[in-house]
N, C-alpha and C positions, 0 to 999 in steps of 0.2 A: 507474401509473408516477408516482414522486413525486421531486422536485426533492433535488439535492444540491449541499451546499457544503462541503470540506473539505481536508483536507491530504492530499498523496502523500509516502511518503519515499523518498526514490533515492538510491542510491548512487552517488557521482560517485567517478571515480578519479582517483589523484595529484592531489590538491588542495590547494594554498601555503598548509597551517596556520598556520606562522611563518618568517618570510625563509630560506630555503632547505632547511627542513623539509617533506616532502609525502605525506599520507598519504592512504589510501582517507579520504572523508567522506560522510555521508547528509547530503543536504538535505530540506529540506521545502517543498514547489511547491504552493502553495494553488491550488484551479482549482474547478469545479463542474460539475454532470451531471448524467444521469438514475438514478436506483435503477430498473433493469428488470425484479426480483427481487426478493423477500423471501424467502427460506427457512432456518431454522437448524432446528438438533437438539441435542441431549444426549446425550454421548457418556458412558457410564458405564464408569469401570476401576475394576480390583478393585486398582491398584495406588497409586492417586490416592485423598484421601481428601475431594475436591469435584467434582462434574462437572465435564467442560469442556462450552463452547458451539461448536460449529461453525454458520460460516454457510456459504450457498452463493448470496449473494448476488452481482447482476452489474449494475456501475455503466457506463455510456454515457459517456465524457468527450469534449470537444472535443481536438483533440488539435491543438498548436502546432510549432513545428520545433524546441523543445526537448523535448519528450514525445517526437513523434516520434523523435529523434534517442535519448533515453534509456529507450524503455518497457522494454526486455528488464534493465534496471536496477531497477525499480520493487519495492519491497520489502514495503512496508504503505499500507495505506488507514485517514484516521480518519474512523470515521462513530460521531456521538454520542459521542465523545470518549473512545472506545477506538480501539487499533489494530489493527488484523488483517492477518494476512499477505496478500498478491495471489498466488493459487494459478496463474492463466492468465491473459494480455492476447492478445486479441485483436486484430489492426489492422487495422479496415475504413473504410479512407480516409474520411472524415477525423475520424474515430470513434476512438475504444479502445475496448474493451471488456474492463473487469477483473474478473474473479471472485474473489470473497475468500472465505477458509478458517476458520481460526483465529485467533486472539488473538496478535496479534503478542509475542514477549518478548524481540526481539532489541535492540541499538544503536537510540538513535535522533539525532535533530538536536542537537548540543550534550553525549551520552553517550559515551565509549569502553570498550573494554574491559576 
């Protein structure tokens, strides 16, 4: 089990972009945890002309009463300075527990679409 420090991105909704403008926004909630998991693969398509990586890694976080309040929000995890999507959280008080998938390529902190 090895130590993590990184960023969540979560989607917070209606949020005062500009005086009475309010739009969905991802933030980014820096927190730290455990890595409980290591495991990727190499997905090969005949339609794609690079593999993709998939992880099936699963990170322990402490979880505060805004995590809690927001996990089912929770969008990407950065570990080593990619993002990955958060495929399942788990919530075992006073725990999370996120599992992450693929390579995130959606929105992020300060991106629209």
């Amino acid at each position: 089990m090895s130590k993590w420090c990184g960023k969540i991105g979560i989607a917070e909704k209606e949020v005062e972009l500009e005086p009475g403008y309010y739009d969905d926004s991802i933030v980014e909630y820096i927190t730290q945890g455990d890595i409980l998991t290591t495991n990727w693969k190499r997905q090969v398509s005949t339609e794609r002309v690079g593999d993709d990586i998939n992880l099936s890694n699963q990170i322990s976080i402490l979880a505060d009463s805004y995590l809690l309040y927001h996990y089912s929000s929770i969008l990407y995890v950065e570990i080593m300075g990619t993002r990955w999507k958060v495929t399942e959280v788990k919530v075992e008080h006073p725990r999370l527990i996120l599992t992450v998938g693929g390579v995130y390529h959606g929105n992020t902190s300060g991106t629209s679409e």
